[in-house]
KOLPALO-806446 format. One record per residue (C-alpha): x, y, z; residue in three letters. Coordinates in steps of 0.2 Angstrom, whole numbers. Layout:
N
<node u="X" v="Y" w="Z" rest="ALA"/>
...
% end
This chain:
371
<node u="0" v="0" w="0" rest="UNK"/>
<node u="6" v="17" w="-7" rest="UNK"/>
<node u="6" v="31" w="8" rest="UNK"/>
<node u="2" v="49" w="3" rest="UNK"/>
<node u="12" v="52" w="21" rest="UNK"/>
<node u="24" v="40" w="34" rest="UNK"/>
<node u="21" v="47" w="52" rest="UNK"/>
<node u="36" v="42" w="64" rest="UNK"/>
<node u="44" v="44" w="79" rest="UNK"/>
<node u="36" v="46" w="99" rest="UNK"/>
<node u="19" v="37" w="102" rest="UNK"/>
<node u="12" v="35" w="119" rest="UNK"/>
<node u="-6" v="36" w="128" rest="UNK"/>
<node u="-11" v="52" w="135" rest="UNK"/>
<node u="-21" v="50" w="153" rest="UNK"/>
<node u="-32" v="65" w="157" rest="UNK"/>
<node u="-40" v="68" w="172" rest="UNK"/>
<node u="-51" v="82" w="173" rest="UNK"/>
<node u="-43" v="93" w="185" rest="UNK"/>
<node u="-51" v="108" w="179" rest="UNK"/>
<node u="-60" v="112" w="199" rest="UNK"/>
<node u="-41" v="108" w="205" rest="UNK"/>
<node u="-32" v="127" w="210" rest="UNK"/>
<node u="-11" v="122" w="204" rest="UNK"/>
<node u="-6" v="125" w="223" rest="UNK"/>
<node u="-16" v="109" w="228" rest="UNK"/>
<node u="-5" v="98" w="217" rest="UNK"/>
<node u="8" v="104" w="233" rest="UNK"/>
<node u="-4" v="96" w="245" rest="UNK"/>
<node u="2" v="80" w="252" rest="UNK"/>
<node u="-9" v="66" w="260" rest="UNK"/>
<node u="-27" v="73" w="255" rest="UNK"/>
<node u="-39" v="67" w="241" rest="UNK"/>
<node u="-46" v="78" w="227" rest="UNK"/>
<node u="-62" v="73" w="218" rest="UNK"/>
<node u="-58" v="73" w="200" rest="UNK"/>
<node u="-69" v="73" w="183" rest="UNK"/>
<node u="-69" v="59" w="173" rest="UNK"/>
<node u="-53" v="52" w="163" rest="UNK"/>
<node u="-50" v="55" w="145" rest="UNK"/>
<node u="-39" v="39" w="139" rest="UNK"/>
<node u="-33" v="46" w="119" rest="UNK"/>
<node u="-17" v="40" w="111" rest="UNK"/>
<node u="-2" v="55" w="112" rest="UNK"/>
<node u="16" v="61" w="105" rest="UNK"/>
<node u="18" v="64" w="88" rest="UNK"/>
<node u="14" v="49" w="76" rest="UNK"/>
<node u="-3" v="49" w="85" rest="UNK"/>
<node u="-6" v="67" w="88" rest="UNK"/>
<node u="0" v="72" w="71" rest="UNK"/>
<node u="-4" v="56" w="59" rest="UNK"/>
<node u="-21" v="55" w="64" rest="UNK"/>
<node u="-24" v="73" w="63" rest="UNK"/>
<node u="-18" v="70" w="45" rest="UNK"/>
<node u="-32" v="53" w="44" rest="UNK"/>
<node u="-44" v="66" w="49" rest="UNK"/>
<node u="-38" v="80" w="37" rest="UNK"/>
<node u="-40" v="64" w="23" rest="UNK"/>
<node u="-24" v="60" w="20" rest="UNK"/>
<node u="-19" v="39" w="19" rest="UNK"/>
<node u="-6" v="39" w="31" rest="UNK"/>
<node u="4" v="28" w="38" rest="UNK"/>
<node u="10" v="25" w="55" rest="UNK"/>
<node u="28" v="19" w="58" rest="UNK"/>
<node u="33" v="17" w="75" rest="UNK"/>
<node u="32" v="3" w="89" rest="UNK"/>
<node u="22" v="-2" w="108" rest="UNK"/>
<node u="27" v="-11" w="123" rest="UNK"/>
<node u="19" v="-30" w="123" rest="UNK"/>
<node u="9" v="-23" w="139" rest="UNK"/>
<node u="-10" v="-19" w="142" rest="UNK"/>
<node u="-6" v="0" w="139" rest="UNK"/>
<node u="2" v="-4" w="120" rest="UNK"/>
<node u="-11" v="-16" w="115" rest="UNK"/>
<node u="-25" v="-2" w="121" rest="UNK"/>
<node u="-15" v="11" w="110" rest="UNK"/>
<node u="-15" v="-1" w="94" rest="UNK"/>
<node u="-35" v="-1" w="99" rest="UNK"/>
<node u="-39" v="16" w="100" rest="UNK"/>
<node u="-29" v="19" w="83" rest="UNK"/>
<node u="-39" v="4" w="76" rest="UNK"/>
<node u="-55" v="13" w="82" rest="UNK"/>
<node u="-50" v="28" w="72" rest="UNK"/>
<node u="-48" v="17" w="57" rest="UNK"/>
<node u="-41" v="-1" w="56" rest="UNK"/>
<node u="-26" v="4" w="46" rest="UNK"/>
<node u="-21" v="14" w="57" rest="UNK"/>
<node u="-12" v="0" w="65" rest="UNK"/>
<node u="-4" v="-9" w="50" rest="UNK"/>
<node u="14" v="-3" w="55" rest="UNK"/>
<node u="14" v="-2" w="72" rest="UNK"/>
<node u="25" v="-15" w="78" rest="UNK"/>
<node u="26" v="-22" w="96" rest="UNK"/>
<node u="43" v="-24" w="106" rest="UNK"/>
<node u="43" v="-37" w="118" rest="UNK"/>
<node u="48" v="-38" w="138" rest="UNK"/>
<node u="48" v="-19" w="136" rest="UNK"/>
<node u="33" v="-5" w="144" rest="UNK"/>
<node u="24" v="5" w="133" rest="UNK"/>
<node u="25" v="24" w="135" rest="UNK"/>
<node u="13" v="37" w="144" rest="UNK"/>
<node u="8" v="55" w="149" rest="UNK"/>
<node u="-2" v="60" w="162" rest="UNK"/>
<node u="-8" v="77" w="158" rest="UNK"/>
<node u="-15" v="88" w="174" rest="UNK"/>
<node u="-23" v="105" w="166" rest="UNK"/>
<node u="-26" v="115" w="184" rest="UNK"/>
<node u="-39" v="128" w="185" rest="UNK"/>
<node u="-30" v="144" w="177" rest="UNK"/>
<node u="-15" v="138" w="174" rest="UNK"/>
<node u="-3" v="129" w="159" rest="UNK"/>
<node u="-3" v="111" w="160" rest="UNK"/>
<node u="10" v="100" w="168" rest="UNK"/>
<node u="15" v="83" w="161" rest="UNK"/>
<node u="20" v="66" w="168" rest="UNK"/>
<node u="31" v="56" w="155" rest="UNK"/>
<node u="35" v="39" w="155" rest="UNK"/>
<node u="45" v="34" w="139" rest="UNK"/>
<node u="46" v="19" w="138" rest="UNK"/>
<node u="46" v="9" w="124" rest="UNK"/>
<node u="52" v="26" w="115" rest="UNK"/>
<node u="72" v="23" w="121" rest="UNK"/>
<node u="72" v="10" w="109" rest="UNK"/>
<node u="67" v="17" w="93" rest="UNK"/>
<node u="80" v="17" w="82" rest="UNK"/>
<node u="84" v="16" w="62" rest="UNK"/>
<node u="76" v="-3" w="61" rest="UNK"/>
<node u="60" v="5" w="67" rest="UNK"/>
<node u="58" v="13" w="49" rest="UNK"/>
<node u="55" v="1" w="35" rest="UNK"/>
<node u="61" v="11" w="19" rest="UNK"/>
<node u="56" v="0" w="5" rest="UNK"/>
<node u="38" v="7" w="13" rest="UNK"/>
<node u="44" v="25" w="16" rest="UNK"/>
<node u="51" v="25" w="-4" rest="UNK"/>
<node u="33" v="22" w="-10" rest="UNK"/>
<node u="27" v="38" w="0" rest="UNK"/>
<node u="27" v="54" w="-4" rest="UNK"/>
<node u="31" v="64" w="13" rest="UNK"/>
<node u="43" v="57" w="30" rest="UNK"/>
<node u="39" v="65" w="45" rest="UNK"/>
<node u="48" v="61" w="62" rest="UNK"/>
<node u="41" v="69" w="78" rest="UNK"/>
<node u="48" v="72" w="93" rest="UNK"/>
<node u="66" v="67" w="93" rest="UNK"/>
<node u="71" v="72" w="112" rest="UNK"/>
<node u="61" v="60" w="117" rest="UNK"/>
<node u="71" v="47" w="104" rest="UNK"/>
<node u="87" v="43" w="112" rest="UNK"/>
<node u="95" v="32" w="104" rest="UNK"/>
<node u="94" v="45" w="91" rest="UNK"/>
<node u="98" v="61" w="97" rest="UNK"/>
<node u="115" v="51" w="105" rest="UNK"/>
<node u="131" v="56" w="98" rest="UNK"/>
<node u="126" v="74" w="90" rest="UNK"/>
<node u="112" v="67" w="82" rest="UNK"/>
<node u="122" v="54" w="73" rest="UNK"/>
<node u="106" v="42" w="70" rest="UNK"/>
<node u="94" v="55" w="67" rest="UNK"/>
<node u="107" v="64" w="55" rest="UNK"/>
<node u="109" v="46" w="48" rest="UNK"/>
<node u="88" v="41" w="45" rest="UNK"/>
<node u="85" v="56" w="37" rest="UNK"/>
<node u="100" v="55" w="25" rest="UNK"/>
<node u="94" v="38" w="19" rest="UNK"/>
<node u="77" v="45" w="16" rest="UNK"/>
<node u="82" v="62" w="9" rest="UNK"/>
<node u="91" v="50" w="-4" rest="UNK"/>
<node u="75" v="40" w="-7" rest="UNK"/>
<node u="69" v="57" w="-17" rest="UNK"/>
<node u="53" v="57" w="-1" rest="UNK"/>
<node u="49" v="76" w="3" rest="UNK"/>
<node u="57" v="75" w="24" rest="UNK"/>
<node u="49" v="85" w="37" rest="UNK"/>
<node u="55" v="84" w="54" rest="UNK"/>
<node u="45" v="92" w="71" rest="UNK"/>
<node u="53" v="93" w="91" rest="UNK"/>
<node u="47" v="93" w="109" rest="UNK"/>
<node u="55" v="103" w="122" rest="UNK"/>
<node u="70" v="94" w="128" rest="UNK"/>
<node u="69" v="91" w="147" rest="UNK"/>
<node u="82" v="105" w="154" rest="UNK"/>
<node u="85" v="94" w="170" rest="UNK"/>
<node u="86" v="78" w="160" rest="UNK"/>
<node u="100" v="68" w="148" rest="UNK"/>
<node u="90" v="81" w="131" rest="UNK"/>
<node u="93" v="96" w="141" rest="UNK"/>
<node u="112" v="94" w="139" rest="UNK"/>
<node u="114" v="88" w="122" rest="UNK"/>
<node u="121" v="99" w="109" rest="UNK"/>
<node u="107" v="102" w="100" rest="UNK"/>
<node u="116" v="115" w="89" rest="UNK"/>
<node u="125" v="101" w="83" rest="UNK"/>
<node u="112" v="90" w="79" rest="UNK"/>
<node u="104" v="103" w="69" rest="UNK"/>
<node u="120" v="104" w="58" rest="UNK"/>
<node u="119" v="87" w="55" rest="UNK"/>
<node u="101" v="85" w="51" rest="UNK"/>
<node u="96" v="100" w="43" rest="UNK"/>
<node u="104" v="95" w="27" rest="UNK"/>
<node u="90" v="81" w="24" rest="UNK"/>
<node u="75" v="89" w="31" rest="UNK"/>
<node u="65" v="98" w="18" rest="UNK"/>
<node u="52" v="105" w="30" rest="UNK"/>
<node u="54" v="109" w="49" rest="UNK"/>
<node u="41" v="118" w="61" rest="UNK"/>
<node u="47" v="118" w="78" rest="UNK"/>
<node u="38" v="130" w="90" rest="UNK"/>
<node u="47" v="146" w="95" rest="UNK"/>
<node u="53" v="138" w="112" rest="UNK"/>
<node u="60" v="122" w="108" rest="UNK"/>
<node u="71" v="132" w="94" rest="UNK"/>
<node u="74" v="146" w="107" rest="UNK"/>
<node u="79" v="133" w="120" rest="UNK"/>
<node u="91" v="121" w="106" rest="UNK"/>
<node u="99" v="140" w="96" rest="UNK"/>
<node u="97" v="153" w="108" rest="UNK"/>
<node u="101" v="146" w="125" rest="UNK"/>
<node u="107" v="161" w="133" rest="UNK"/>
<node u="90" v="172" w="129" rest="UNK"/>
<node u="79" v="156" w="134" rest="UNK"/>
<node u="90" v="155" w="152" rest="UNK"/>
<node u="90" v="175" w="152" rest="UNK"/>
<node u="69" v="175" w="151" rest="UNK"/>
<node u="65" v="161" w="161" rest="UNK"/>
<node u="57" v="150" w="148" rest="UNK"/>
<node u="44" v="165" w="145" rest="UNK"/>
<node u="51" v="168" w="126" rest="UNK"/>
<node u="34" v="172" w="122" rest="UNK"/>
<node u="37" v="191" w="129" rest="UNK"/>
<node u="51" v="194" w="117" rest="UNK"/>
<node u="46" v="188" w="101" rest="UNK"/>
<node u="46" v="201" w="85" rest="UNK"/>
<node u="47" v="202" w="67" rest="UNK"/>
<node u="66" v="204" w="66" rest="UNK"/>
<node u="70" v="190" w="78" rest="UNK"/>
<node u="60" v="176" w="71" rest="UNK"/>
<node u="69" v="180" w="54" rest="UNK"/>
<node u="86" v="178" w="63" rest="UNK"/>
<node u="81" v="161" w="69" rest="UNK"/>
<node u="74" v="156" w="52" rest="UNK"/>
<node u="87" v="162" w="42" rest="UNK"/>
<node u="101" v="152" w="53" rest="UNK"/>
<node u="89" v="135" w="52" rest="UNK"/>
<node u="87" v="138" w="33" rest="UNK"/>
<node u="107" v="141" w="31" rest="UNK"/>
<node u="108" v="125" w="40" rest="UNK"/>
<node u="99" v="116" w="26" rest="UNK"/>
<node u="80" v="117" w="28" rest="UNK"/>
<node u="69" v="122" w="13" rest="UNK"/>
<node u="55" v="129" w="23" rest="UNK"/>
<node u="57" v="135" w="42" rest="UNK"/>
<node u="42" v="139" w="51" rest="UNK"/>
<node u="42" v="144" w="71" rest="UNK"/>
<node u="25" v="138" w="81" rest="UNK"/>
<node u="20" v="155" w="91" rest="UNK"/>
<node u="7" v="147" w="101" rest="UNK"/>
<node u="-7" v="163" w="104" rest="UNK"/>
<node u="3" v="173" w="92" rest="UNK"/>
<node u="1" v="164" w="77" rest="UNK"/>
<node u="14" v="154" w="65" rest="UNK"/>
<node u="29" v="162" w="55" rest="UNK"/>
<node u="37" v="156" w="41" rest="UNK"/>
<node u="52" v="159" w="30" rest="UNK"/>
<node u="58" v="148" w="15" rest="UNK"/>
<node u="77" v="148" w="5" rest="UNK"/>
<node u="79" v="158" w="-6" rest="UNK"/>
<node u="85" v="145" w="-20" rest="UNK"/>
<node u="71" v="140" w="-29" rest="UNK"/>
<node u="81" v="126" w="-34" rest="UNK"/>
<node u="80" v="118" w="-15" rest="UNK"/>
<node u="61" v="114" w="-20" rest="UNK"/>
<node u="62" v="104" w="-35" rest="UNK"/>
<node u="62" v="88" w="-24" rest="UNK"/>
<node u="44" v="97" w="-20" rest="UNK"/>
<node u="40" v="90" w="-38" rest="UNK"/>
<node u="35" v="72" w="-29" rest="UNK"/>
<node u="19" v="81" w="-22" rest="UNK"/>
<node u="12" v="85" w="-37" rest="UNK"/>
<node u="10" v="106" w="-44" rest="UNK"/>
<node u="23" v="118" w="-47" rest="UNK"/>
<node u="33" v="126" w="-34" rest="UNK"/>
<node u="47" v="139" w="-39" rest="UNK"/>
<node u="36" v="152" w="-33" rest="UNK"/>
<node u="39" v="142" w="-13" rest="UNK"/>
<node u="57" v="151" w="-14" rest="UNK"/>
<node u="61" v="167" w="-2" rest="UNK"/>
<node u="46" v="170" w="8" rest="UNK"/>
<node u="42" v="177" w="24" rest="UNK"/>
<node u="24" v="176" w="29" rest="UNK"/>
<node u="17" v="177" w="46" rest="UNK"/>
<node u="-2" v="173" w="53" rest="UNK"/>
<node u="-12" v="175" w="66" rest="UNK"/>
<node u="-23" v="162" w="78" rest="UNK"/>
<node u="-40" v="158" w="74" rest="UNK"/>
<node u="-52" v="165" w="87" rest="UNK"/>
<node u="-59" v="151" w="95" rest="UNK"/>
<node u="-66" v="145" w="113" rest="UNK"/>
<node u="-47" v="134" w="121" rest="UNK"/>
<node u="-52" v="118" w="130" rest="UNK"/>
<node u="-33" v="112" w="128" rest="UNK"/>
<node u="-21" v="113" w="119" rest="UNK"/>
<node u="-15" v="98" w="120" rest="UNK"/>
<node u="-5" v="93" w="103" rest="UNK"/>
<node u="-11" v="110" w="93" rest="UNK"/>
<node u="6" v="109" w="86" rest="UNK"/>
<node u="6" v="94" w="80" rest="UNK"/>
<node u="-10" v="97" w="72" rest="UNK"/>
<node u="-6" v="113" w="64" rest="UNK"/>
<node u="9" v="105" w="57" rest="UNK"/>
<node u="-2" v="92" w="50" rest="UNK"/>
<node u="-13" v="105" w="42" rest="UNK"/>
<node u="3" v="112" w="34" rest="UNK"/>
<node u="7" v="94" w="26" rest="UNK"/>
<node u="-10" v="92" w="21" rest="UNK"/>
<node u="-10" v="111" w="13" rest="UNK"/>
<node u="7" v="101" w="3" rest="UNK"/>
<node u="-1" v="89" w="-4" rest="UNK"/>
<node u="-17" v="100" w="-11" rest="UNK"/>
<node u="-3" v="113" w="-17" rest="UNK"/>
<node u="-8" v="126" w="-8" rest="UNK"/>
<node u="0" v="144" w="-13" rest="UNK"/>
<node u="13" v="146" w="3" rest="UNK"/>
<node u="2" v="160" w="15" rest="UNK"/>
<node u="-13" v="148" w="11" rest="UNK"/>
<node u="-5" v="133" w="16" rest="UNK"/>
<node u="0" v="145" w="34" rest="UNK"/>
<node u="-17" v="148" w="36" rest="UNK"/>
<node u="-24" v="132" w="33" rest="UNK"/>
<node u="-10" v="126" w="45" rest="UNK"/>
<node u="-17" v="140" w="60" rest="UNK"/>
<node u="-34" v="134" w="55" rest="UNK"/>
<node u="-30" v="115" w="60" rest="UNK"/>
<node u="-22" v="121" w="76" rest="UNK"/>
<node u="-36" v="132" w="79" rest="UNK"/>
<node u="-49" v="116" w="80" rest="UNK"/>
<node u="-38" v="105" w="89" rest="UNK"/>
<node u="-38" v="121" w="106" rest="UNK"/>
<node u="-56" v="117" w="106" rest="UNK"/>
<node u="-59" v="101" w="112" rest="UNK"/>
<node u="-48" v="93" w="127" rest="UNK"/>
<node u="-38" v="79" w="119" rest="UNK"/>
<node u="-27" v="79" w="104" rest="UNK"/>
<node u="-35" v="78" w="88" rest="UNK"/>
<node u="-56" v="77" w="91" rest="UNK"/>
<node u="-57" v="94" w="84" rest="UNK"/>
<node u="-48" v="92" w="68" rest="UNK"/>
<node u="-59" v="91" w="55" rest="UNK"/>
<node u="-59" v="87" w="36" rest="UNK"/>
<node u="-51" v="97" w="24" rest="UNK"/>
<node u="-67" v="103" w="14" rest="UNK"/>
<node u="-74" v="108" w="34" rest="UNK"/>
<node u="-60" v="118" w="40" rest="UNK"/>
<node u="-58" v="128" w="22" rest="UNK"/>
<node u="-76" v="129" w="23" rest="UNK"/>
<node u="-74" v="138" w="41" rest="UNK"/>
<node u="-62" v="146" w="33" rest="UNK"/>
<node u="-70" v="152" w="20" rest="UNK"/>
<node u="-85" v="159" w="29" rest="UNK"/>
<node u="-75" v="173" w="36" rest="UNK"/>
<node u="-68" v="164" w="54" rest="UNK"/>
<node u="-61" v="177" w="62" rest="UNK"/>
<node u="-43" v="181" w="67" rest="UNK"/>
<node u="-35" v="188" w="82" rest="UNK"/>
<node u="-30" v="207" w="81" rest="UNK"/>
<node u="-13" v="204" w="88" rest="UNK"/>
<node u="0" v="210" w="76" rest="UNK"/>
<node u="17" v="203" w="76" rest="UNK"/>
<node u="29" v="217" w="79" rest="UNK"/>
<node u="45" v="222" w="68" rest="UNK"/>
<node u="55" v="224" w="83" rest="UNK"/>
% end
């Protein structure tokens, strides 16, 4: 079976209480009991968060990645078959080893706080990809490589590797992040490095503004405490995407979270022939810099709006959108996912969210500032 996209990298289950009654100082209170609301079980991290997303966008997708031989992986491999049976055609099962989870605790008027268990995710590895399938696909996307050990280890020498054997393939690569855990063994690698390496073969990479901040700009994300947010503008995003796309990428786009999604792409037109596997024409991709805002909607979470929006991107690839189209379609699909409570319920198809679209869905009125 031919794959419009191969979805790879982190998959766990997400366990959500509702602990939307819960003030964040009780989460400090030892030995008492709070009564919580009821428990979302959804499958989480990026295969799930972002391929189904793309299933729900329309796209065939395929799902390349593995579970622990536990209870927890073989209710994963369920969920994703209650989606849609296919869903589970690639997953593979890793014995005598614990499947990965989140537990997700969204306090009353206040940013969520995650629990992580990895689990079966320190093994994934190059013999987790089966390239004979990816070579029949169209676009290669890996999530979340700071919660992939064994491929971010040595400067990102299997990462760098993967990618390079797929970038050969003539597949259109995309590559997303997590934030690296500043206490833990991704807080101290060299992620400067590993971007040198990787870059190179990665046609298409969307990070969010403080994983990039935290991996290129160390200094300013120590200075501001984590709060980059406060000091985005115009002229600073350009510096980061200009360095990302020197580095090798053809399109590099920063996840602003409330203030919208930016984007800049090479200047060499040349960079997006490979671009020629999705179909359309695409010379008119090179030396852009767009911005747009969020979509006003009503936030539930904002659990995997990320990894939606940069579903919606893909998707906008595939259907050739003109570039600030595909951006907006890409705001659009993040938009949907902040309004339910788990990862992808919100997303809808791709005729629905153009047709939102469409029908004049409004826009914040924040502007992005030059500088």
């Amino acid at each position: 079976m031919a794959y419009d996209v191969i979805v790879s990298g982190h998959l766990c289950a997400d366990l959500i209480p509702d602990t939307s009654n819960l003030p964040l100082e009780a989460l400090a209170s030892a030995g008492k009991l709070f009564e919580m609301g009821a428990l979302t079980l959804a499958t989480g991290g990026a295969v799930s968060n972002t391929g189904v997303a793309l299933h729900r966008l329309g796209v065939k997708v395929g799902l390349m990645t593995g579970v622990g031989d536990d209870l927890l992986g073989r209710v994963i491999i369920a969920k994703l078959k209650d989606c849609d049976p296919s869903l589970g055609d690639l997953i593979t099962t890793r014995p005598n080893v614990a499947s990965s989870y989140s537990v997700i605790l969204s306090p009353r008027d206040a940013d969520r706080i995650i629990l992580h268990c990895p689990g079966n995710n320190v093994h994934f590895d190059l013999s987790d990809v089966d390239l004979a399938v990816v070579q029949q696909s169209k676009i290669f996307y890996l999530g979340y490589p700071p919660l992939l050990p064994k491929l971010y280890a040595n400067d990102g020498e299997a990462l760098a590797a993967l990618f390079q054997r797929v970038h050969d393939l003539g597949v259109v690569t995309a590559l997303d992040m997590t934030h690296p855990d500043p206490g833990g063994p991704s807080g101290r690698v060299n992620w400067v490095e590993v971007l040198h390496r990787v870059l190179p073969f990665v046609d298409v990479f969307l990070p969010s503004i403080e994983e990039i901040v935290f991996m290129l700009r160390r200094a300013d994300y120590d200075r501001w405490h984590g709060a980059v947010m406060a000091h985005l503008n115009r002229a600073y995003l350009r510096r980061l995407a200009d360095e990302l796309i020197e580095m090798g990428a053809a399109v590099a786009g920063l996840k602003l979270g409330e203030y919208g999604f930016y984007m800049k792409t090479a200047s060499d037109a040349r960079r997006f022939a490979r671009f020629d596997r999705l179909g359309g024409s695409w010379a008119h991709w090179g030396g852009l810099e767009h911005w747009h805002p969020v979509f006003k909607v009503n936030v539930v979470g904002a659990i995997g709006a990320g990894d939606c929006a940069y579903a919606g991107f893909l998707m906008a690839l595939l259907r050739g959108f003109q570039p600030q189209e595909a951006l907006r379609f890409a705001c659009a699909v993040g938009a949907s996912n902040v309004e339910y409570a788990d990862a992808t319920s919100g997303v809808q198809s791709c005729e629905a969210t153009l047709s939102r679209i469409n029908a004049g869905w409004d826009v914040s009125s924040y502007v992005l500032p030059e500088v």
